[in-house]
Every structure is written in structure tokens, then in C-alpha cells.
C-alpha positions, 0 to 999 in steps of 0.5 A, spaced: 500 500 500 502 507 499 505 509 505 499 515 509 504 521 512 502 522 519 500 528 517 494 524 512 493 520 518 491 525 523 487 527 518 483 520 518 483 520 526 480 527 527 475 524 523 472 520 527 467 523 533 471 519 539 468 523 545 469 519 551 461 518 552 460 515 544 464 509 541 471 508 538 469 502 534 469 507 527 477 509 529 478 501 530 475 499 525 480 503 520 486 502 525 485 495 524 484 494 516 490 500 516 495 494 520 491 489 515 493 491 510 500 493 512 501 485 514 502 487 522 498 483 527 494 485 532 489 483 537 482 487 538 480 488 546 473 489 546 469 492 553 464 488 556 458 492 553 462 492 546 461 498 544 469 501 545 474 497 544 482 498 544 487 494 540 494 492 541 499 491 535 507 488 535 511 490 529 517 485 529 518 479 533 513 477 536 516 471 541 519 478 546 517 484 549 518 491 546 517 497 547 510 499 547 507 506 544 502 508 547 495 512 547 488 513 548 483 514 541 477 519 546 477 525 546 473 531 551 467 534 548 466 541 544 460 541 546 459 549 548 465 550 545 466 556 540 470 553 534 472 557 529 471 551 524 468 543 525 473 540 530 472 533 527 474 536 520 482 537 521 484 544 519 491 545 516 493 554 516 499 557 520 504 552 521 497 548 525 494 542 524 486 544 528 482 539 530 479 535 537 483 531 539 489 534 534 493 533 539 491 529 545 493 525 542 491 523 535 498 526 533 501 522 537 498 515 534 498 518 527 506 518 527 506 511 530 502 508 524 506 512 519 512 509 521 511 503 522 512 501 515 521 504 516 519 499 522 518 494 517 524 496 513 529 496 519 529 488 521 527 491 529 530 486 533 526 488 540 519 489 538 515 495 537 507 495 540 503 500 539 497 499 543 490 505 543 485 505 549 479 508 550 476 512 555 482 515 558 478 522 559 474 519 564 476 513 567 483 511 565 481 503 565 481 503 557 487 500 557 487 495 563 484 489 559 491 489 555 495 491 561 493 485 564 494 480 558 502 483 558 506 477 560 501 472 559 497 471 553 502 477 550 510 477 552 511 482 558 514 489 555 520 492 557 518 499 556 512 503 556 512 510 552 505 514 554 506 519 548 501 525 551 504 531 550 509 534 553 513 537 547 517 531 548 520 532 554 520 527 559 516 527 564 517 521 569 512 523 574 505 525 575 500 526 581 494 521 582 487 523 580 482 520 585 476 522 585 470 521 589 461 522 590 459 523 596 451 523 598 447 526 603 441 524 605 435 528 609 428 529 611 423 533 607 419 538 610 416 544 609 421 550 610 416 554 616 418 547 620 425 545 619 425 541 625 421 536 622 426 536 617 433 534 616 437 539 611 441 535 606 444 542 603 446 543 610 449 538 612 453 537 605 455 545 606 458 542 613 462 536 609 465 541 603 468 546 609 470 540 612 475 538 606 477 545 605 480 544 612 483 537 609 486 540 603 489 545 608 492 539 612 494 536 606 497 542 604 502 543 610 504 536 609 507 538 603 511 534 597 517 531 599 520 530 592 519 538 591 517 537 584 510 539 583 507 544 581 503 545 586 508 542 592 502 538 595 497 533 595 490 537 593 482 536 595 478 539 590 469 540 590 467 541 583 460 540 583 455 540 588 446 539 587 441 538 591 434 540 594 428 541 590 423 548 592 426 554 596 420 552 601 422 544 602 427 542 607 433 538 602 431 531 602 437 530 597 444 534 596 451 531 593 457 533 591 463 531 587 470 531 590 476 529 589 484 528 591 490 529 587 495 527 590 503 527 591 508 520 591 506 517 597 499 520 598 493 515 601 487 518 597 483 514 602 486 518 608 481 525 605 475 520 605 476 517 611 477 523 615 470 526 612 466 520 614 469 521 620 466 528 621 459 525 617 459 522 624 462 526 629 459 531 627 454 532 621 450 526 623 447 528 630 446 535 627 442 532 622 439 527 628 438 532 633 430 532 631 429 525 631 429 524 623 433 520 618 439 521 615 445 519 612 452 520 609 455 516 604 462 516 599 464 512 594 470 512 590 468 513 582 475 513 579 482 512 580 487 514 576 495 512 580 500 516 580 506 516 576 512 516 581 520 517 579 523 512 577 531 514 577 535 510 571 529 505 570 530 502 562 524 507 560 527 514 562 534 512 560 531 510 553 527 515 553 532 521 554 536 519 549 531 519 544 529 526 546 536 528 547 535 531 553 539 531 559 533 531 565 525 529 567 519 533 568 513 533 572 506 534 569 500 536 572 495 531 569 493 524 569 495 519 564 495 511 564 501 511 565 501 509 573 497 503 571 504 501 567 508 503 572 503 499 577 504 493 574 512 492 574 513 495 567 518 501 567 514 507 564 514 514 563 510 520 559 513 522 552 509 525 546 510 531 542 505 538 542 503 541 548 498 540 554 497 547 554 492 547 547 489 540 549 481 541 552 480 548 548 476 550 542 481 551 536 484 545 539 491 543 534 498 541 534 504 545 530 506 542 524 514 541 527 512 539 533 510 532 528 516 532 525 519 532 531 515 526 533 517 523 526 524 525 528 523 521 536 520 515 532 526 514 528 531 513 532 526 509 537 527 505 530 533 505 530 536 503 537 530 497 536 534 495 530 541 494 534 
């Protein structure tokens, strides 16, 4: 087949309407024929309702581990976004390619398809996998089915490169993104007798001051390895919704919360101490007439952290690649935890920056996939040796 630039694959992936709340099985669908007709295996990894699914490709020999590019195929949404052309139609002007998801992080998993025929070409003695998840915007899990089946039903990689941008800088550590919902359950009444009630708004307020003051204590804690930004562990309310009338004492109110947390940071730590004040303190004010109530927090999801590594496979690799001399942070999730959690050294690698991720008019700069293309190759080439 005629080989596609990454640029004219980027174009296809953009293409497909991937928000983290709508099927992937269009892009997968031309990633696998694309491989097809390549000659490259690959293994599909449907979810369990089957509507999403993520593959993972070798490129090379297939009885060892290799390095592993990998990415996520969803995007966020653009819903009340003001885009000044279609964000599903990729738009080439001033030096940028415009699209969702242009880069978070379809650049990224263009370049890899594009190049895998100079990976052909190379004869590669440590295999190169490619491996593209879902639902990564929201959860994470996408990519924890395949990861599983690393080192059993497919060889055990050596290296995990997790290609978010970072503007190919390497990134060996992240924060752990926790997050959680807390209800709290109360008792209706008409709003002229409020002792006949018990105020779920009410005590919800009491619960959302009192993690405020759990952020404080995590903040003074501080980070031991100076290297976020900020310093610290943080707790965060986004959303908060309850009560039904103005007149009625709130039967309902629950709020979304959560923990991002340092190396070393027990997530759970914040929900215990909340708990502990439901009872202490929030239960008997809401019981203090005789009715009902209750608090309860689940956890919803939990992306881990990527902690420093010093001198693992991954980084030495990785900085040699990127020819640079030192690791970065990063303020954001990623699937790169998972990796790390399950033995394999992993760190964060991608051209383009976070900083046009998210928004309308989303892109990537054409150098910085040249510069991704320039990455690749000498991956090619070392895996080569």
C-alpha cells in the first residue's frame, strides 16, 4: 500500500467523533484494516458492553517484549465550545494542524502508524507495540484489559512510552487523580418547620468546609520530592446539587470531590477523615430532631500516580531519544501509573503541548510532528541494534 504521512493520518483520526461518552469502534475499525493491510498483527480488546474497544499491535518479533507506544483514541467534548471551524474536520493554516483531539493525542498515534512501515524496513530486533485505549478522559481503565494480558497471553514489555504531550520532554512523574461522590441524605419538610426536617444542603455545606480544612492539612504536609507544581497533595469540590423548592427542607444534596495527590499520598486518608466528621459531627446535627439521615462516599475513579523512577530502562531510553539531559513533572493524569503499577518501567513522552489540549481551536504545530517523526526514528533505530 502507499505509505499515509502522519500528517494524512491525523487527518483520518480527527475524523472520527471519539468523545469519551460515544464509541471508538469507527477509529478501530480503520486502525485495524490500516495494520491489515500493512501485514502487522494485532489483537482487538473489546469492553464488556462492546461498544469501545482498544487494540494492541507488535511490529517485529513477536516471541519478546518491546517497547510499547502508547495512547488513548477519546477525546473531551466541544460541546459549548466556540470553534472557529468543525473540530472533527482537521484544519491545516499557520504552521497548525486544528482539530479535537489534534493533539491529545491523535498526533501522537498518527506518527506511530506512519512509521511503522521504516519499522518494517529496519529488521527491529526488540519489538515495537503500539497499543490505543479508550476512555482515558474519564476513567483511565481503557487500557487495563491489555495491561493485564502483558506477560501472559502477550510477552511482558520492557518499556512503556505514554506519548501525551509534553513537547517531548520527559516527564517521569505525575500526581494521582482520585476522585470521589459523596451523598447526603435528609428529611423533607416544609421550610416554616425545619425541625421536622433534616437539611441535606446543610449538612453537605458542613462536609465541603470540612475538606477545605483537609486540603489545608494536606497542604502543610507538603511534597517531599519538591517537584510539583503545586508542592502538595490537593482536595478539590467541583460540583455540588441538591434540594428541590426554596420552601422544602433538602431531602437530597451531593457533591463531587476529589484528591490529587503527591508520591506517597493515601487518597483514602481525605475520605476517611470526612466520614469521620459525617459522624462526629454532621450526623447528630442532622439527628438532633429525631429524623433520618445519612452520609455516604464512594470512590468513582482512580487514576495512580506516576512516581520517579531514577535510571529505570524507560527514562534512560527515553532521554536519549529526546536528547535531553533531565525529567519533568506534569500536572495531569495519564495511564501511565497503571504501567508503572504493574512492574513495567514507564514514563510520559509525546510531542505538542498540554497547554492547547481541552480548548476550542484545539491543534498541534506542524514541527512539533516532525519532531515526533524525528523521536520515532531513532526509537527505530536503537530497536534495530
Amino acid at each position: 500500500m502507499t505509505p499515509m504521512t502522519p500528517l494524512a493520518l491525523l487527518e483520518r483520526l480527527v475524523s472520527f467523533n471519539t468523545e469519551s461518552d460515544r464509541s471508538n469502534l469507527a477509529l478501530i475499525d480503520f486502525v485495524a484494516d490500516y495494520l491489515s493491510r500493512l501485514g502487522v498483527s494485532y489483537v482487538r480488546l473489546p469492553n464488556a458492553t462492546g461498544d469501545k474497544a482498544a487494540i494492541y499491535a507488535t511490529i517485529g518479533p513477536t516471541d519478546r517484549g518491546g517497547v510499547v507506544l502508547s495512547g488513548h483514541t477519546d477525546v473531551v467534548p466541544v460541546a459549548g465550545q466556540a470553534w472557529t471551524s468543525d473540530p472533527f474536520t482537521l484544519r491545516v493554516a499557520d504552521g497548525r494542524a486544528y482539530g479535537r483531539g489534534a493533539v491529545d493525542m491523535k498526533a501522537f498515534a498518527a506518527i506511530a502508524l506512519a512509521m511503522i512501515p521504516e519499522m518494517q524496513k529496519a529488521r527491529l530486533e526488540t519489538p515495537i507495540h503500539l497499543l490505543l485505549s479508550y476512555d482515558e478522559e474519564t476513567t483511565c481503565l481503557g487500557v487495563v484489559d491489555a495491561i493485564r494480558r502483558m506477560g501472559f497471553e502477550t510477552p511482558r514489555p520492557r518499556v512503556v512510552i505514554v506519548g501525551e504531550p509534553t513537547e517531548l520532554q520527559v516527564a517521569d512523574a505525575h500526581k494521582s487523580v482520585v476522585t470521589f461522590l459523596t451523598r447526603v441524605h435528609g428529611h423533607e419538610s416544609h421550610s416554616s418547620k425545619p425541625a421536622l426536617g433534616a437539611n441535606a444542603v446543610a449538612g453537605a455545606a458542613h462536609l465541603v468546609v470540612e475538606l477545605d480544612r483537609i486540603a489545608d492539612l494536606f497542604r502543610e504536609r507538603g511534597d517531599p520530592t519538591g517537584r510539583f507544581d503545586p508542592p502538595y497533595a490537593t482536595v478539590h469540590v467541583g460540583t455540588i446539587a441538591g434540594g428541590t423548592a426554596r420552601n422544602i427542607v433538602p431531602k437530597m444534596c451531593s457533591f463531587h470531590w476529589e484528591v490529587r495527590g503527591v508520591p506517597g499520598t493515601d487518597e483514602q486518608e481525605a475520605a476517611e477523615l470526612l466520614m469521620r466528621h459525617a459522624d462526629d459531627v454532621v450526623l447528630p446535627r442532622l439527628r438532633r430532631h429525631g429524623m433520618p439521615a445519612l452520609v455516604e462516599t464512594e470512590l468513582e475513579i482512580h487514576v495512580p500516580g506516576l512516581a520517579p523512577d531514577p535510571g529505570s530502562e524507560a527514562e534512560t531510553l527515553a532521554l536519549r531519544l529526546a536528547e535531553r539531559n533531565g525529567t519533568i513533572t506534569v500536572p495531569y493524569g495519564t495511564e501511565a501509573g497503571h504501567f508503572q503499577r504493574n512492574g513495567i518501567p514507564t514514563i510520559v513522552c509525546g510531542p505538542g503541548s498540554i497547554d492547547q489540549a481541552h480548548q476550542p481551536d484545539e491543534y498541534i504545530a506542524l514541527d512539533e510532528i516532525e519532531r515526533g517523526v524525528v523521536f520515532l526514528r531513532r526509537l527505530i533505530a536503537n530497536c534495530a541494534v
